[in-house]
C-alpha positions in Angstrom: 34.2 93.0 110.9 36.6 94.7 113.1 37.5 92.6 115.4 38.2 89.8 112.5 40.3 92.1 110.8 42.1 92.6 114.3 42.3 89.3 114.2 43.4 88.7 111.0 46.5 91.3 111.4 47.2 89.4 115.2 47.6 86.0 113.2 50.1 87.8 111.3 52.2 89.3 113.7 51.9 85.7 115.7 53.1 83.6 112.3 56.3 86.2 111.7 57.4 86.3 115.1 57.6 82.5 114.6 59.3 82.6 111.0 62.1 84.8 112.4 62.3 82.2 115.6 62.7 79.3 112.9 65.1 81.1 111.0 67.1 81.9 114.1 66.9 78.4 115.0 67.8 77.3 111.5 70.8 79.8 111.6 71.9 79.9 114.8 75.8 79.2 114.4 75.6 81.5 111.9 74.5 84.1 114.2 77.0 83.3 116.6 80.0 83.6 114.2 79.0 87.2 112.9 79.4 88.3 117.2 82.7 88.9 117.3 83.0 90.9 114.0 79.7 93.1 115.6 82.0 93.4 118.7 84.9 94.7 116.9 83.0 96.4 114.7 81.4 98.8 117.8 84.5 98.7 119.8 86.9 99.7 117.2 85.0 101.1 115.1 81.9 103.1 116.6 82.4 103.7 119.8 85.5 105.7 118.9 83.4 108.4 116.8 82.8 109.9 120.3 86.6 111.1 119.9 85.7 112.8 116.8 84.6 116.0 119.2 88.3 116.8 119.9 88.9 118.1 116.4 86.7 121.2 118.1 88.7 121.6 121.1 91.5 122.1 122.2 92.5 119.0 123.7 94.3 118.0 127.4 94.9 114.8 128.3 94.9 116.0 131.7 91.4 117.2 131.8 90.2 114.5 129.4 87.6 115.2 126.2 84.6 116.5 127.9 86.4 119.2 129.9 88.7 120.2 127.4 88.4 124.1 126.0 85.8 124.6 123.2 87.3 126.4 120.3 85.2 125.4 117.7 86.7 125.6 114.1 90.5 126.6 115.3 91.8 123.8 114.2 90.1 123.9 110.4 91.2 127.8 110.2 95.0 126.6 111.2 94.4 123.3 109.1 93.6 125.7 105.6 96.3 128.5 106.5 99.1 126.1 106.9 101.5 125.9 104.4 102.6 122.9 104.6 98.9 121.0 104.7 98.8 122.4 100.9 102.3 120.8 100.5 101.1 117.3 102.1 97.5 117.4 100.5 99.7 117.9 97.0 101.9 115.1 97.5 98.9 112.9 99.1 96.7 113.3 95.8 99.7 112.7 93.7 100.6 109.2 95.4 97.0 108.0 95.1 96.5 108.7 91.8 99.7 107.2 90.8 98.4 104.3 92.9 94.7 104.2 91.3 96.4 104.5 87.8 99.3 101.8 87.8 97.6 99.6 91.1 94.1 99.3 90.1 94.0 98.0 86.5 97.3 95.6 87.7 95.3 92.8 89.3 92.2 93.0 86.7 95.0 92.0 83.8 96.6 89.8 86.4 93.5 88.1 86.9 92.6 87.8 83.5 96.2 86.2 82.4 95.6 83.5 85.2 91.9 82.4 84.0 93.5 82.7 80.7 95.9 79.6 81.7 94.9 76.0 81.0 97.4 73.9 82.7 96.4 73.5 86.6 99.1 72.9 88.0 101.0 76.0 86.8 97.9 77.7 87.5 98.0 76.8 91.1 101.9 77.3 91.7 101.5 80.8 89.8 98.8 82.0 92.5 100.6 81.1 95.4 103.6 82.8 94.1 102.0 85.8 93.6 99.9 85.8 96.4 103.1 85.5 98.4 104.1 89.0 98.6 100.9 90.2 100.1 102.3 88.6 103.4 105.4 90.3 104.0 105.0 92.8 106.2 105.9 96.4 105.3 108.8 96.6 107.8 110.7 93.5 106.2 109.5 94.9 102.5 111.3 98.2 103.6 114.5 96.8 105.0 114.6 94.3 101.6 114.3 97.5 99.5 116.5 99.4 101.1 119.2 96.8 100.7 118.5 96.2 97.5 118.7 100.0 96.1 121.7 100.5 98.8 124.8 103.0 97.2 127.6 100.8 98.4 126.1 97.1 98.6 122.4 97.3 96.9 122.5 95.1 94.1 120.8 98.0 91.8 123.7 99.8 92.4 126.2 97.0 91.8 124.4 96.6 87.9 125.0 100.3 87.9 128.7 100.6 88.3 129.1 97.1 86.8 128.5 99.5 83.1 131.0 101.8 84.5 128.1 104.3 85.8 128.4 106.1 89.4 126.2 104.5 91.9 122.7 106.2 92.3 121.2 107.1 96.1 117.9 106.7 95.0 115.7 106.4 98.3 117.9 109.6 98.4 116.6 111.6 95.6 112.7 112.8 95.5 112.7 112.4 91.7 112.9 108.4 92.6 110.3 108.1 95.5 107.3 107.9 94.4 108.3 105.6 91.7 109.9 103.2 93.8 107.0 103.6 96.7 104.4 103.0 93.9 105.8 100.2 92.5 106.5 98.0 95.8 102.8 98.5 96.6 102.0 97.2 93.4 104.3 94.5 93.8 102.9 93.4 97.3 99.4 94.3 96.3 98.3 92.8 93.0 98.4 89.0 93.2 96.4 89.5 96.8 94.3 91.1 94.5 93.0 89.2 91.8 91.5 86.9 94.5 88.2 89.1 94.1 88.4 89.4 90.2 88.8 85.5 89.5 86.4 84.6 91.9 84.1 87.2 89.9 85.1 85.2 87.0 83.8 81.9 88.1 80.4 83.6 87.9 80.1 84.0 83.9 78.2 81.6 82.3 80.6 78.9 80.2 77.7 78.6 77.5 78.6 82.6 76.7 82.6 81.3 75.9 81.4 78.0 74.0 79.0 80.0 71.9 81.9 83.0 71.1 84.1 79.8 70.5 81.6 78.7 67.6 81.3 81.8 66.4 85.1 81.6 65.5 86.0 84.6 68.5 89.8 84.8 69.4 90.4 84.7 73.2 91.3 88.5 73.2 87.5 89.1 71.4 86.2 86.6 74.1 87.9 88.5 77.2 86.7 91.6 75.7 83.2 91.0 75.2 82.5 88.4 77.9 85.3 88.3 80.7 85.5 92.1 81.1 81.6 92.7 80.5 80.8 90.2 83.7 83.5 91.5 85.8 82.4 94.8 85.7 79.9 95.0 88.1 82.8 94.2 90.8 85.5 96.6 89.1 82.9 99.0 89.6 82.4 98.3 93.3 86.1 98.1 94.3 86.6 101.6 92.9 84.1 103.3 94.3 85.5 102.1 97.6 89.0 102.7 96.5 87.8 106.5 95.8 86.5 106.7 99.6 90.2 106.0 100.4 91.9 108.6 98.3 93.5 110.9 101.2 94.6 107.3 102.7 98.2 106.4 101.2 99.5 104.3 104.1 101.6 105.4 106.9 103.9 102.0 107.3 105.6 102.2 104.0 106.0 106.3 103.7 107.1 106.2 107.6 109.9 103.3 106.5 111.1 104.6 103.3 111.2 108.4 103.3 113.8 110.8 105.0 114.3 114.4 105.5 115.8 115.1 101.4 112.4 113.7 100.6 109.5 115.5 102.3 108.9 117.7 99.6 107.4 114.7 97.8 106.6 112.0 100.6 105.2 113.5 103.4 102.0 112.3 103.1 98.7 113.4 105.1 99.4 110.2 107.8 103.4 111.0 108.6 101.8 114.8 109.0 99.1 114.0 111.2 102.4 111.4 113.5 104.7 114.3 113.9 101.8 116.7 114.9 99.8 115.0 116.6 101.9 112.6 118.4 105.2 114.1 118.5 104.2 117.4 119.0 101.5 116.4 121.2 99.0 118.5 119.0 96.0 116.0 119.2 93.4 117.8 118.5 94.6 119.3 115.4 96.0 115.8 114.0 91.9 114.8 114.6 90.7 117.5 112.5 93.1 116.3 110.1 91.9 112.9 109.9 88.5 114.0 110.3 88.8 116.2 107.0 90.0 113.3 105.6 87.2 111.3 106.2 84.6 114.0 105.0 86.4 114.5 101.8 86.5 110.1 101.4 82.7 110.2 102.3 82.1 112.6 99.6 83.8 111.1 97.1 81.7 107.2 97.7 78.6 109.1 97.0 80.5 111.1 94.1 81.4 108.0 92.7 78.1 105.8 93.8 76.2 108.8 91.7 78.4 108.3 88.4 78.1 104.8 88.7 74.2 104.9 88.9 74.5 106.7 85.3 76.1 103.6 84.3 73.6 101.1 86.0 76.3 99.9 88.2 74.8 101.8 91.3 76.1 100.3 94.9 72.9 101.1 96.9 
């Protein structure tokens, strides 16, 4: 009886190993496409980790990263008595929630106005136009604002005095920034964006909009009880991910856009962590930076992920 049951469980291991050989076989290109992502993936991605031990010493690029000084928590204990990390954690939290508020429903009503349209062709030609901003790179974006909201020659400025008003310097002024910061990365951001949502959208079953449609439900009833309902799921997913990067603002367009009359409200925990750690040659500290922000984006996935789950939207 044993040795048939050994049997028995030998057959089995035999007739997997040759399922996952047919699969392979099946899937081979496959395979071979997802290598280079793997490679990045552990060469950019997890093989750097290592690194993260610098936050704990005190770093010496003569001496390298194992024989650098131990100091332990230093850097933490500086990190929370600073000043100015209470300053730049302030204006951080305030940028990403203006962000999460005006740039995260934009695309989902974006997306629903462009499934909404009937005529193809417009359809088509409105995408591509709004996808277009997503491809202009930050440094061009910059330059084109800055000429735009220019004193002597911006043509905001030119409206301005047109009416017989003085001309404004508004990447001058912090009352302006974050306004005009928020609202280029919604600009460049939300058409990119409803890429996700309307493919989402393709998902809902047509019979649920014929049916509505015989019960005599307006489009706003149908988008409300159908479009929004089977989008959900993903809205759910992209803001728990969009919570895990809540310390991350972007350091290409605060870099390009802010100035010295407006770090009290743009410097941001990324153009901290350049002029400490890279100007200042202060490396380790700008790693425990970035690894405090990492901890505090980790938390807030599985803060988020939990809420969710209450919701039976749960991630994993």
């Amino acid at each position: 009886m044993a040795v048939r049951l050994e049997n028995q469980s030998l057959i089995k291991v035999i007739d997997k190993r040759s399922e996952r050989r047919r699969h392979f076989a099946k899937h081979k290109w496959l395979y071979l496409f997802l290598i280079p992502g793997c490679l990045y993936l552990l060469i950019f991605k997890y093989i750097p980790i290592f690194g993260v031990v610098i936050a704990f010493k005190d770093f010496s690029l003569v001496r390298g990263i194992w024989a650098s000084e131990w100091v332990g928590l230093d850097n933490f204990q500086y990190l929370f008595q600073s000043k100015d990390f209470y300053v730049v954690l302030r204006n951080t939290l305030i940028l990403s929630f203006y962000q999460l508020l005006w740039g995260f429903p934009a695309p989902i009503i974006l997306a629903i106005m462009l499934n909404e349209v009937r005529h193809m062709a417009f359809k088509r030609v409105s995408q591509t136009i709004l996808y277009l901003p997503h491809f202009i790179s930050w440094v061009v974006l910059a330059g084109m604002i800055i000429n735009f909201l220019s004193p002597s020659t911006g043509a905001v400025n030119t409206i301005i005095t047109s009416f017989g008003y003085k001309p404004i310097p508004f990447l001058l002024e912090p009352s302006y920034f974050r306004t005009i910061l928020v609202s280029a990365e919604v600009w460049k951001g939300m058409g990119w964006g409803t890429i996700i949502y309307l493919a989402a959208m393709t998902g809902i079953d047509s019979s649920l909009y014929e049916a509505a449609k015989m019960d005599g439900a307006s489009r706003v009833k149908q988008i409300l009880h159908i479009t929004i309902p089977g989008i959900l799921p993903t809205i759910v997913i992209l803001i728990v991910l969009q919570l895990g990067h809540i310390l991350d603002n972007g350091f290409e367009q605060v870099f390009l856009l802010y100035n010295p009359s407006t770090y009290e409200v743009a410097d941001v925990l990324e153009t901290y962590t350049y002029r400490i750690g890279l100007i200042d040659g202060r490396l380790s500290f700008s790693a425990a930076v970035g690894l405090f922000k990492a901890f505090v984006g980790f938390v807030l996935v599985l803060g988020a992920n939990r809420i969710a789950k209450l919701f039976g939207h749960n991630i994993w």
